[in-house]
C-alpha positions as CSV (number, residue, x, y, z in Angstrom):
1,X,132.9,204.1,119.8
2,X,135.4,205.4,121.9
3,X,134.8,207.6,125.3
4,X,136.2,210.5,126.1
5,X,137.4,211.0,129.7
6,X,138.0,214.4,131.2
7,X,141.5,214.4,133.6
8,X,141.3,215.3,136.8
9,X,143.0,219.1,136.1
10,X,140.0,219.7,133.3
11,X,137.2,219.2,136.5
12,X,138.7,221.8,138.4
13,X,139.1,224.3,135.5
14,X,135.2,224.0,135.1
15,X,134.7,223.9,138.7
16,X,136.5,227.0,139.6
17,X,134.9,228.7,136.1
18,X,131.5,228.0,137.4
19,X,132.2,228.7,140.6
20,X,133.4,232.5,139.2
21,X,130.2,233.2,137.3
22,X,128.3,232.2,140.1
23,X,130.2,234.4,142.3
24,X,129.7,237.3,140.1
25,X,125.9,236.6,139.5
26,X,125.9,237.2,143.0
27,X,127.8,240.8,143.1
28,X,125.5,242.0,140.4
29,X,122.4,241.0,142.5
30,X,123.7,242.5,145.5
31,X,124.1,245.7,143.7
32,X,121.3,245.9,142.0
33,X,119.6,245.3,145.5
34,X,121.9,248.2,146.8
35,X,120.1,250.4,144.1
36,X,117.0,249.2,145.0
37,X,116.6,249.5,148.5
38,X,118.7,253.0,147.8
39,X,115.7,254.2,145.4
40,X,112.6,252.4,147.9
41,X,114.4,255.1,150.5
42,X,114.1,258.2,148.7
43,X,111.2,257.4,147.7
44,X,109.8,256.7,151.3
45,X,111.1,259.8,152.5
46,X,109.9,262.0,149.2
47,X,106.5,260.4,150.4
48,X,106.9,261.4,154.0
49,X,107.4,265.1,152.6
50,X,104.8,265.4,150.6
51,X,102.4,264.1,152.8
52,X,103.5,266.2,155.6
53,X,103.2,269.3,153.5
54,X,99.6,268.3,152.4
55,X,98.7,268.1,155.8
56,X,100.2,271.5,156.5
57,X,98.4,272.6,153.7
58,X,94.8,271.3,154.4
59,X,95.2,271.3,158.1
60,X,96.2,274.8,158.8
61,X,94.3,278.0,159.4
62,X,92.7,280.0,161.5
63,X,89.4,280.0,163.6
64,X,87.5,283.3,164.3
65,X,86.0,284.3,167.6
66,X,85.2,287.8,167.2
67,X,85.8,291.1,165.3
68,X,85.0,294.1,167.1
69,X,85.2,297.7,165.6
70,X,86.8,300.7,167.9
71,X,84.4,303.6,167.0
72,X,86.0,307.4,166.9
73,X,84.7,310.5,169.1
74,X,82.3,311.3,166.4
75,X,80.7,308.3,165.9
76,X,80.7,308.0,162.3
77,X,84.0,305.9,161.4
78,X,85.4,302.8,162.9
79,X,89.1,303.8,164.1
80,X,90.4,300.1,164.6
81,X,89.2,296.6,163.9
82,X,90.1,293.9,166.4
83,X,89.8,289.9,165.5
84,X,90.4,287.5,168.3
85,X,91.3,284.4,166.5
86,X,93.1,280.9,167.2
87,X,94.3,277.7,164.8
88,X,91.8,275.3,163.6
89,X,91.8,271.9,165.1
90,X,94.8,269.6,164.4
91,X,96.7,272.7,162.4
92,X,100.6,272.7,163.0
93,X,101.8,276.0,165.0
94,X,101.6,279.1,162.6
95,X,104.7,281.8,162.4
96,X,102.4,284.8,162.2
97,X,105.4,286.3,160.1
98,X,104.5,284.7,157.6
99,X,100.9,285.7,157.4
100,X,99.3,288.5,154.9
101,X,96.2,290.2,155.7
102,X,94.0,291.5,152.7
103,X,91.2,294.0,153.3
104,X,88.2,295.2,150.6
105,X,86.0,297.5,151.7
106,X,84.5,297.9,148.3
107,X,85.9,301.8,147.8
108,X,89.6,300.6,149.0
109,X,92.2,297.4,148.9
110,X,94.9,297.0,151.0
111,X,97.6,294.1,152.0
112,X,98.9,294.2,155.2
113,X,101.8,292.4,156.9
114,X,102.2,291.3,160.4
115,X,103.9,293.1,163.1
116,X,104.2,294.0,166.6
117,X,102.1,297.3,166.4
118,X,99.5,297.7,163.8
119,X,100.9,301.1,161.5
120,X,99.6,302.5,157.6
121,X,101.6,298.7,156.3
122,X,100.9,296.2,159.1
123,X,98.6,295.0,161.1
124,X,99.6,294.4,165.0
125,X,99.4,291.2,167.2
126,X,99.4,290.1,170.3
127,X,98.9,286.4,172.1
128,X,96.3,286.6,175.1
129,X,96.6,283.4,176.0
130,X,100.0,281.2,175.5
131,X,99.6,277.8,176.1
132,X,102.1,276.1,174.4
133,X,104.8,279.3,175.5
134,X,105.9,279.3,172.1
135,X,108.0,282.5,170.8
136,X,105.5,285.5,170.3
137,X,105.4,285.5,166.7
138,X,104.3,281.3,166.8
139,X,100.7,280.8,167.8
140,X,99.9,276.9,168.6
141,X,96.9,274.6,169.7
142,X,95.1,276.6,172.8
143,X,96.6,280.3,172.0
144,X,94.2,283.0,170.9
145,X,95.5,285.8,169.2
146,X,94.7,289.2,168.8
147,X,94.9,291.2,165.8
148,X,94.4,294.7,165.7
149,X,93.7,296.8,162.1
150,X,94.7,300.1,162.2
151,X,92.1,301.7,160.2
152,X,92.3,305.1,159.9
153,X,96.3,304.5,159.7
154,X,95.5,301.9,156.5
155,X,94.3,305.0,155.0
156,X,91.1,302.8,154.8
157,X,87.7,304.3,155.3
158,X,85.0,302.2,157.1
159,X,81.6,303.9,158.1
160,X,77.9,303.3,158.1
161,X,76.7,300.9,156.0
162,X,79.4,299.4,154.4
163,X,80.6,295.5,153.2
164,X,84.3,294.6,154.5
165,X,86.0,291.4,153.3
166,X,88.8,290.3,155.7
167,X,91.1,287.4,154.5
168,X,93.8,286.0,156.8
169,X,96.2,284.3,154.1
170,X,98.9,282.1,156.3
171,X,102.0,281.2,154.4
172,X,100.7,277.4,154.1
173,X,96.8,276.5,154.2
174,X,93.3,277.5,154.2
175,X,92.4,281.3,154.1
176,X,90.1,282.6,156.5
177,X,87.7,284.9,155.5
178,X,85.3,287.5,157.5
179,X,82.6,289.5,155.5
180,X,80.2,291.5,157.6
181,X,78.1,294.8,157.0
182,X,78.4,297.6,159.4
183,X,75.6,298.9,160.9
184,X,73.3,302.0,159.8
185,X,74.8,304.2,162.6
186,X,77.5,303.5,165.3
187,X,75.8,303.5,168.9
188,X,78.5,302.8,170.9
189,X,82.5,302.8,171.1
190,X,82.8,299.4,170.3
191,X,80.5,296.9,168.2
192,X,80.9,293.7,167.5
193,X,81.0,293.2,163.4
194,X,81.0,289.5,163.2
């Protein structure tokens, strides 16, 4: 039997061949890393987003502290309603532009947007206490706010007796809603409603 030998110039053929297709085993690793580590990011920081907007949604919203009804002359229809009102606990700062007010009173619906002074479309705002001394239309952790309904510029009619539904809708978040019954007659200039 005779043996085959390989010459020296054969070796390094096969040498530098191998050494090739290891070389490019190693480029198509790296880039498939690359892709990888690429998609693991923008993953991460979809993640981040949704999570952050989840707490946003659950998180925000509005505690209230009281509601107080401005009585007219004749005692027989409340003119305004005030709600003093601040964010829930761990709720991100709220842009009050952003926040819709919807009123039932059983005979009449109405939305209302935010702005400065409460008129037929809005209802007005004010921050009593600024903690955080965040612009005026952003209320934060420690503020309380004041909204004022102009009722009898809603075209809304609220008297003796009566069921009002109040929900303060925020862009992002929980809804806060205030039922209460007005009384059988209206004693004073202002009442509290709820």
């Amino acid at each position: 039997m005779q043996k085959y030998r390989m010459g020296k110039s054969r070796r390094a053929e096969m040498g530098v061949g191998t050494m090739i297709i290891f070389i490019a085993m190693v480029l198509v690793a790296a880039v498939a890393a690359s892709v990888l580590i690429s998609t693991a990011n923008q993953v991460r920081e979809q993640a981040q987003t949704t999570g952050e907007q989840a707490i946003a949604n659950v998180a925000t919203g509005f505690i209230v502290q009281d509601v107080v009804g401005q009585v007219n002359a004749d005692l027989d229809n409340l003119n305004n309603v005030t709600i003093f009102l601040r964010v829930t606990s761990g709720s991100p700062n709220v842009n009050m532009d952003n926040v819709v007010l919807a009123i039932n009173t059983g005979a009449d619906s109405i939305l209302l947007n935010s702005s400065i002074n409460a008129s037929a479309t809005d209802f007005g705002y004010i921050k009593l206490k600024d903690v955080q001394g965040l612009p005026d239309n952003v209320v934060g952790q420690g503020d309380i706010l004041k909204i004022t309904i102009g009722v009898t510029g809603s075209f809304l009619d609220i008297d003796f007796n009566q069921l009002v539904e109040i929900k303060i809708m925020p862009a992002y978040g929980q809804q806060t809603l205030i039922t209460f019954v007005t009384p059988e007659q209206f004693s004073a200039m202002n009442i509290t409603l709820y």
